[in-house]
N, C-alpha and C positions, 0 to 999 in steps of 0.2 A: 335642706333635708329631703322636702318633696323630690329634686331633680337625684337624688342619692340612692332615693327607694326606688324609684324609677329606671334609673338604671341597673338596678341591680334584678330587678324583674326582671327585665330586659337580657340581660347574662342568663339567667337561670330559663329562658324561656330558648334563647338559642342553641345552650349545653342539650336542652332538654329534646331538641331539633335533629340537633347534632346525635345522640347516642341512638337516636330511632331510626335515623337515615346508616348508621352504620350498620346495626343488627340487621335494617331490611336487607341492607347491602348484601351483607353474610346469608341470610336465606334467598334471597337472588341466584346467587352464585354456589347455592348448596341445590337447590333445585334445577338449577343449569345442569352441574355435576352426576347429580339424579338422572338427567333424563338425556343425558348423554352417556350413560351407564345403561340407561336403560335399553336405549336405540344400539348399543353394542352388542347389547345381549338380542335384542331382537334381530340383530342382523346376522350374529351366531346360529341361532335356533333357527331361524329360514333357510340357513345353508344346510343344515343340518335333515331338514323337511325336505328339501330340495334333492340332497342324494335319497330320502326313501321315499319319492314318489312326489313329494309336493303339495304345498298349504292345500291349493285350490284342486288337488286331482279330486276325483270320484273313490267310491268303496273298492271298486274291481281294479281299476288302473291301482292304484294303493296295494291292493294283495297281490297282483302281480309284482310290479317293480320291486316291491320289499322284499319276494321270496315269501312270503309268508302260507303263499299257499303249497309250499311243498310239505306242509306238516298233514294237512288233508289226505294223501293216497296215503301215505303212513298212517294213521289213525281209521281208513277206510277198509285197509287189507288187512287191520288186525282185528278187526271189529268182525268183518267179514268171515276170517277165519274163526271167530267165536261163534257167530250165528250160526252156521250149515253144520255144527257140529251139537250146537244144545239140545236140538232135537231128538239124537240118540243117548243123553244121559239118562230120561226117566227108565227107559227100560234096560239100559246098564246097569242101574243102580237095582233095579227090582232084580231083577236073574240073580245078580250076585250076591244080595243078601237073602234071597227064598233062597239059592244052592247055599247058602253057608251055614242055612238053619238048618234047611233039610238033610243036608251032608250029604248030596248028591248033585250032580248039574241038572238045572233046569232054563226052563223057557217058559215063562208066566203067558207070554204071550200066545204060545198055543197052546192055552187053555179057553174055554167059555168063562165068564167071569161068574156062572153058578157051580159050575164045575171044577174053578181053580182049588189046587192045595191050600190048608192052612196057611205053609209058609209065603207061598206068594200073597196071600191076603195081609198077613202080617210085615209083609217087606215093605208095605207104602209110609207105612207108620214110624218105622224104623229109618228108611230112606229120609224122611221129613225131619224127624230127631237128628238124625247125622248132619244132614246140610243146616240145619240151625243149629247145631252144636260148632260147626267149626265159623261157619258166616260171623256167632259171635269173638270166639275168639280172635278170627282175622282182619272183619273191619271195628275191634271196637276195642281189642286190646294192642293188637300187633301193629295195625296198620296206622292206630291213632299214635304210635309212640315212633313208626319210621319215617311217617308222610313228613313230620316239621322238618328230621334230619333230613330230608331228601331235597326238602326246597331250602335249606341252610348251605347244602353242600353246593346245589345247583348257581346259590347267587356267589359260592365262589369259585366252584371249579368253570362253570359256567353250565348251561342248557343242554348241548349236544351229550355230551358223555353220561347226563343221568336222562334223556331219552334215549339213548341206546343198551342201557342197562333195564328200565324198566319196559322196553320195548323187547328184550329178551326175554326178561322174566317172563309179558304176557303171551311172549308168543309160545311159548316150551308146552301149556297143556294138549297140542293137536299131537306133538311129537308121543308126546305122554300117552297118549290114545291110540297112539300107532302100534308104539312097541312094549307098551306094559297092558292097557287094555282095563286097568283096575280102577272101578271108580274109587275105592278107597283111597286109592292116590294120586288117582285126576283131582277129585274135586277139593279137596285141601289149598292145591297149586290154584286154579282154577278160579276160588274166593282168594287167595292171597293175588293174584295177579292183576281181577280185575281194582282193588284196594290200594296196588303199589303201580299200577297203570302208566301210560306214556300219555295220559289225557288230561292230567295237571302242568308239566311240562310244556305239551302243546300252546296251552291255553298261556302261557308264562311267554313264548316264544313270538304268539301274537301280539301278547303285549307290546313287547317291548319293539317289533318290525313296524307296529302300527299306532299312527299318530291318534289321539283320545279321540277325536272326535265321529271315526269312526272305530273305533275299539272293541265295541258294547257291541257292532254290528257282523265282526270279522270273528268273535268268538263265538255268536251263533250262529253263522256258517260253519265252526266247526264240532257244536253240538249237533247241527242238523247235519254233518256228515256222520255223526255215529246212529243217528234216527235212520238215516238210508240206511246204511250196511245193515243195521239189525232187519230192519223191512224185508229187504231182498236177500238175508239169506239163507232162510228157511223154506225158501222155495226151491233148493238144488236138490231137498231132501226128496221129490218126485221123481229125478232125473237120474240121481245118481243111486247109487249102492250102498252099502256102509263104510265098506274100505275104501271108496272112491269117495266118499264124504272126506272120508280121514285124511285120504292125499291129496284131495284138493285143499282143505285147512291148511295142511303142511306148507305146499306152497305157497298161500295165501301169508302166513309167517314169516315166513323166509325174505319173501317178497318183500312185506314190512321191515323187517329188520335191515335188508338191504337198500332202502331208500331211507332208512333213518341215516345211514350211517354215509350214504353217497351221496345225497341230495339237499339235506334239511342246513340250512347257515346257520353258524352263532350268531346268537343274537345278545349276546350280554354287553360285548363292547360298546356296539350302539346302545346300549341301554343308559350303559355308563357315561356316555360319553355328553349324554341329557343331562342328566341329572348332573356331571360337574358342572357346568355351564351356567343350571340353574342354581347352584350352590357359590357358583363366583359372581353371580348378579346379584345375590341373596348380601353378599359378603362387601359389594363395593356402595350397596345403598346404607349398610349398615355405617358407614367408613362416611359418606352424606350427610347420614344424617348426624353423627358424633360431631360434623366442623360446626352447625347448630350451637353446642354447649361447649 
């Protein structure tokens, strides 16, 4: 009886042996799987660094190789043409609403400011009511309701076509200034354009040219390309004229509009093209770890 129990210990202790060395067996060979799934994908995603510049480049070699910095003179010459021109809005906006009270044309500005008319004292007030009457409608009702569709449309038509649309939009108020001259219908445009801008876009097109790790770095070079252009261009207001404000803006738009549309890459493919890779690494560990159960 002793030698009966005994061996029967003896069975249940090798079954017992046996079913632990199999299962290890099977996570052996699941983690093998794993990490040769894993080493796939990492050898995808290196090629893939590799055409935009490379794991180990620097920030600059990065924004060169990628293209990415062709989004900069574009965001640079439209900014620019905003700046050399915001100068002449306050007293645009004063003249036109003192001649609109007074019903006659004036020029606030040659006046002494004890000796201005009512209506020019009255037009600052007015002019301030105006521009915060439309600022709200434009960034808080209009722009809060286009901006999702614009980046909805961007991640499917892709990047390029809604930065050359909204790099229209902003570039249209110098044109505006030229040939209509009316701030009542500059500055509507003017608050809509900077709200529906090419500077979301931009900011969307570095992403996806540039690897994370410098990301956070390449889109503040292209904040501090709009800190520049706004700096430098209210100092043309010394040199030039009004009308020569207005046609250098002009160009300064054009200019933009024409490097958006000549120079800037798509960048949605490459973008896509991450993200499957990460989606089919996502998908063959999921597939690993199910031979586990």
């Amino acid at each position: 009886m002793n030698r009966l129990r005994t061996f029967s210990n003896s069975w249940s202790s090798w079954r017992s042996f046996s079913e632990s060395s199999a299962v290890e067996e099977i996570v052996n060979d699941s983690l093998l799987d794993d990490n040769d799934d894993d080493d796939e994908l990492w050898g995808v995603e290196e090629e893939l660094k590799e055409g935009e510049g490379g794991e180990g480049k620097g920030l600059a070699l990065e924004i060169w190789r990628s293209g990415a910095w062709r989004v900069y003179p574009v965001l640079f010459f439209l900014m620019l043409s905003y700046s050399i021109i915001l100068p002449l809005l306050p007293q645009l906006c004063t003249n036109e609403f003192a001649s609109s009270s007074a019903g006659k044309a004036l020029k606030c500005e040659d006046f002494v400011a004890e000796e201005a008319p009512l209506s020019c004292k009255d037009a600052h007030g007015a002019c301030v009511s105006y521009q915060a009457a439309w600022q709200f409608v434009n960034n808080s009702i209009i722009c809060a309701a286009v901006i999702p569709l614009l980046g909805a449309a961007s991640d499917r038509k892709g990047r390029k076509p809604i930065l050359i649309i909204s790099t229209l939009l902003a570039g249209s108020p110098p044109f505006l200034l030229l040939f209509s001259g009316k701030f009542k219908v500059l500055y509507p445009v003017i608050s809509l354009a900077t709200g529906l801008g090419p500077l979301g876009t931009c900011l969307a097109i570095t992403s996806d040219l540039i690897q994370k790790k410098n990301r956070s770095q390449a889109m503040s070079i292209v904040l501090g390309n709009i800190f520049l252009s706004i700096t430098i261009g209210p100092l043309f207001v010394h040199f030039l004229t009004a009308r020569g404000i207005t046609l250098a803006a002009c160009t300064l738009s054009a200019s933009s509009l024409l490097l958006a549309c000549s120079t800037v890459p798509e960048s949605l493919q490459t973008h896509d093209s991450k993200r499957a890779v990460k989606v089919k690494g996502i998908l063959k560990r999921s597939w690993s770890i199910k031979a586990l159960f």
